[in-house]
Each structure stands twice: as structure tokens, then as C-alpha cells.
Residue frames relative to the residue before (quaternion, step in Angstrom):
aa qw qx qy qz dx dy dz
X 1.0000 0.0000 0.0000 0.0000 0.00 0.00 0.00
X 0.6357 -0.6076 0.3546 0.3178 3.52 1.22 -0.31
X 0.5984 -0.4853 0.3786 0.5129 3.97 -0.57 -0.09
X 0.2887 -0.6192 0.7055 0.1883 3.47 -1.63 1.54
X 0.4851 -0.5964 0.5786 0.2724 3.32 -2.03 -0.16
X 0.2281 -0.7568 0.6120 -0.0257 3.18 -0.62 1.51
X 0.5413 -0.5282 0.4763 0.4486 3.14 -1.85 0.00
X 0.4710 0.7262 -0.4186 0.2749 3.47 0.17 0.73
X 0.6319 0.4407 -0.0620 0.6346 2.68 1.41 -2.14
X 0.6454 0.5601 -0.3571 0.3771 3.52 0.78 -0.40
X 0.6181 0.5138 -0.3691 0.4665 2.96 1.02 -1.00
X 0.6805 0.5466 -0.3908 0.2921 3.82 0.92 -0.97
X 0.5869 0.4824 -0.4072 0.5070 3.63 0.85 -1.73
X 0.6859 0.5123 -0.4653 0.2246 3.84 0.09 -0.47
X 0.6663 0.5281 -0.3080 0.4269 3.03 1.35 -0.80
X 0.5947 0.4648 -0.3545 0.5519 3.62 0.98 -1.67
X 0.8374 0.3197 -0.3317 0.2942 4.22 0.22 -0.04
X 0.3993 -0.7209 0.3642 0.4339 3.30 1.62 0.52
X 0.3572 0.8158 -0.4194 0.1761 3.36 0.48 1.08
X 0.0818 -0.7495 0.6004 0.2667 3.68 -0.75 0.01
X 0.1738 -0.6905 0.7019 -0.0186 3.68 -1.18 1.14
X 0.2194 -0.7876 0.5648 0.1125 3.19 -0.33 1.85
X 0.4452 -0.7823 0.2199 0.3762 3.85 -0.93 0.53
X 0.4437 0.4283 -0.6588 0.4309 3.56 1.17 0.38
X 0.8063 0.3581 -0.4148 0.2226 4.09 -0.39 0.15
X 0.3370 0.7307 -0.5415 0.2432 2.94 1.60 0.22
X 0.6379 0.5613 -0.3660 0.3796 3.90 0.44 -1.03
X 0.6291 0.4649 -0.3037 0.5438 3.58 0.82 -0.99
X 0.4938 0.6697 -0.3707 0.4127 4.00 0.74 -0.45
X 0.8079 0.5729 0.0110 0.1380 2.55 0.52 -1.63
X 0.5550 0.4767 -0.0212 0.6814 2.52 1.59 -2.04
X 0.6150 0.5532 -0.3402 0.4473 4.11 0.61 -0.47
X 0.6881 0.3980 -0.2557 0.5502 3.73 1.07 -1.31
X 0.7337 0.4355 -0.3955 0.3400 3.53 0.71 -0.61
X 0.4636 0.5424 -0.4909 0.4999 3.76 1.62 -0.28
X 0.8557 0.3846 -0.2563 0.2328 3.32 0.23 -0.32
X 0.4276 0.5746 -0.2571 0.6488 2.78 1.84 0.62
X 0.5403 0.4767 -0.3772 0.5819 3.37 1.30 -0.27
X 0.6182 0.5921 -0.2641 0.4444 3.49 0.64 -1.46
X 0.7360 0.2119 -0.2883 0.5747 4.01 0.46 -1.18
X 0.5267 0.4623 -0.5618 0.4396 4.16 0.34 0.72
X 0.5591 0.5847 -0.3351 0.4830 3.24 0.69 -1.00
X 0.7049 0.4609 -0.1861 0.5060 3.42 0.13 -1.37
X 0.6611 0.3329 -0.3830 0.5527 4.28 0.19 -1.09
X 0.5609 0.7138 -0.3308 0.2577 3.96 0.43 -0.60
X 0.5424 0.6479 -0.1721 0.5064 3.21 1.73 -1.11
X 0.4588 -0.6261 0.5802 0.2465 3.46 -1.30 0.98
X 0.2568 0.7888 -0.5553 -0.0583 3.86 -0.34 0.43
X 0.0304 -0.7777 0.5009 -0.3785 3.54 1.08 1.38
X 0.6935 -0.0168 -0.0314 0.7196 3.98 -0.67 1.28
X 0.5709 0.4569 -0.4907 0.4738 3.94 0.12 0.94
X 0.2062 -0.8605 0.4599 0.0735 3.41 -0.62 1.44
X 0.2809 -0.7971 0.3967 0.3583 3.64 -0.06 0.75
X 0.2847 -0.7482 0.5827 0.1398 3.69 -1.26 1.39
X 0.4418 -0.7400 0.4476 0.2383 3.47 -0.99 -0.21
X 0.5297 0.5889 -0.0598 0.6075 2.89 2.31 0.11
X 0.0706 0.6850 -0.6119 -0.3892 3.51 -0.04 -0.66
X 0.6786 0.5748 -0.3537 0.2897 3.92 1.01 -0.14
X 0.1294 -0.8092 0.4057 0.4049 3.79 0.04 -0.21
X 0.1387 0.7267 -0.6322 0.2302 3.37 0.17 1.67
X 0.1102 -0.7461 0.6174 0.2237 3.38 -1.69 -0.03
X 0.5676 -0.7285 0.2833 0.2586 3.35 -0.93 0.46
X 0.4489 -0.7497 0.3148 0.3706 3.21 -0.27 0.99
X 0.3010 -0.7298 0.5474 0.2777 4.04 -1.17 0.65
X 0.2831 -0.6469 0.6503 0.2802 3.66 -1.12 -0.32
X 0.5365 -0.4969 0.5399 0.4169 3.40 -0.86 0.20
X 0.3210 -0.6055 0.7122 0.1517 3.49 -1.46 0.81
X 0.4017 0.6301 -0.5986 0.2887 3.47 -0.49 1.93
X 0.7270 -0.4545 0.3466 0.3806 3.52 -1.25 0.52
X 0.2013 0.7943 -0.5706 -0.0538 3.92 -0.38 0.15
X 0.6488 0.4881 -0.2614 0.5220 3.64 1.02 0.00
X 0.3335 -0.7211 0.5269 0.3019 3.72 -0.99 0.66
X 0.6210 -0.5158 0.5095 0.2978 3.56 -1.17 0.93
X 0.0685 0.7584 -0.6459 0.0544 4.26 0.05 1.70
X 0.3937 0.7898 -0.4696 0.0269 3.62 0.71 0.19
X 0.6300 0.6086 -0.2843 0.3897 3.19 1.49 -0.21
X 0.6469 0.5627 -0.2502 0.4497 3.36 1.45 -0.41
X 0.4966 0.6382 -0.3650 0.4614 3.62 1.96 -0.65
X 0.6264 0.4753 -0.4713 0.3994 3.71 -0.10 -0.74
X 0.8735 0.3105 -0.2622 0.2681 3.33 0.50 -0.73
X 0.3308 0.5726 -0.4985 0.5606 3.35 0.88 1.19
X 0.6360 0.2449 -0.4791 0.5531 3.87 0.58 0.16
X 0.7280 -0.4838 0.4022 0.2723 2.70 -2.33 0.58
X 0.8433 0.2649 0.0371 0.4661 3.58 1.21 -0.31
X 0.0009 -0.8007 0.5798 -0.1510 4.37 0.58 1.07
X 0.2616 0.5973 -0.7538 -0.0809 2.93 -1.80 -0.04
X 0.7917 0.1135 0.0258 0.5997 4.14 -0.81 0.24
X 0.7042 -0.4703 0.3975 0.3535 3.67 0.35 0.74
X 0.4752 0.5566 -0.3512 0.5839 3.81 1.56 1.00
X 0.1181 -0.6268 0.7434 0.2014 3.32 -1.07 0.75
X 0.5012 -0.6826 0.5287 0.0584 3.06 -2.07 1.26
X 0.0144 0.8741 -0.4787 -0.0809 3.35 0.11 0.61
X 0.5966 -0.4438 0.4810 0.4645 3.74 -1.03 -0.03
X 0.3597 -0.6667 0.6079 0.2379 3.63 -1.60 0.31
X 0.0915 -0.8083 0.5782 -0.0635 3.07 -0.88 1.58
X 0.7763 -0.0526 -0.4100 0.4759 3.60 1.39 1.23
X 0.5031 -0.7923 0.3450 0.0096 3.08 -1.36 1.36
């Protein structure tokens, strides 16, 4: 069936996941990671031979928009809403010397 979760390995994923596993839930933890370890055996076990891998499980595609201008060009009016412009640059104070 593969590798169970012990209090060892527990103790590790907890660490590599910055976890605390208080000990009345350790058991319930446990018994939860190892279903799911059952589940990805179960699952590698399967013949998937003449199975093409998809990137989807749906066969949709994504819809496109045309690639066209729909906004007018306001860059010239932005600079001047800061406290401070020159050449399409906001001026700012120097904060290292």
C-alpha cells in the first residue's frame, strides 16, 4: 500500500508546513493524511496507457477579444495631479543621500 503516517512523518510535514498539530488532533491528522495517501495509490494503480494528458479536465477554450485600442491615450493629463511633474515624471523628494 505504500508509506503510512506516523508520528514522525507527522511531526515533519508539520514542520516543512509551518504547522502546529495540537495532540488531541494529532490522531484525526493522521488517519486524514493517510486516506489520502490511500486515495493517490489507488489513483497511481490505474492503467492510464492510450490516455492523453489535457490541461483541462474540460474541453473548453478561452474566449479572445480582439487586440484593439478602446481607451483614449490620458497620459498627458496624469502628471498633473501630483504635487510635482516634469517630462511625464513625478518629482519626488530624496529619501537617500
Amino acid at each position: 500500500m505504500g508509506h503510512q503516517i506516523d508520528d514522525p512523518t507527522l511531526d515533519r510535514v508539520a514542520q516543512l508546513a509551518q504547522l502546529s498539530v495540537p495532540g488531541q488532533d494529532r490522531e484525526a491528522v493522521k488517519t486524514a493524511l493517510n486516506d489520502v495517501l490511500t486515495l493517490v495509490n489507488g489513483l497511481q494503480s490505474l492503467d492510464t496507457s492510450g490516455v492523453e494528458p489535457m490541461a483541462h479536465p474540460l474541453s473548453i477554450q478561452q474566449p479572445l477579444r480582439s487586440d484593439q485600442v478602446t481607451e483614449s491615450d490620458h497620459s498627458g493629463a496624469i502628471p498633473h495631479f501630483a504635487p510635482s511633474h516634469a517630462d511625464h515624471y513625478f518629482l519626488v523628494p530624496r529619501v537617500i543621500e
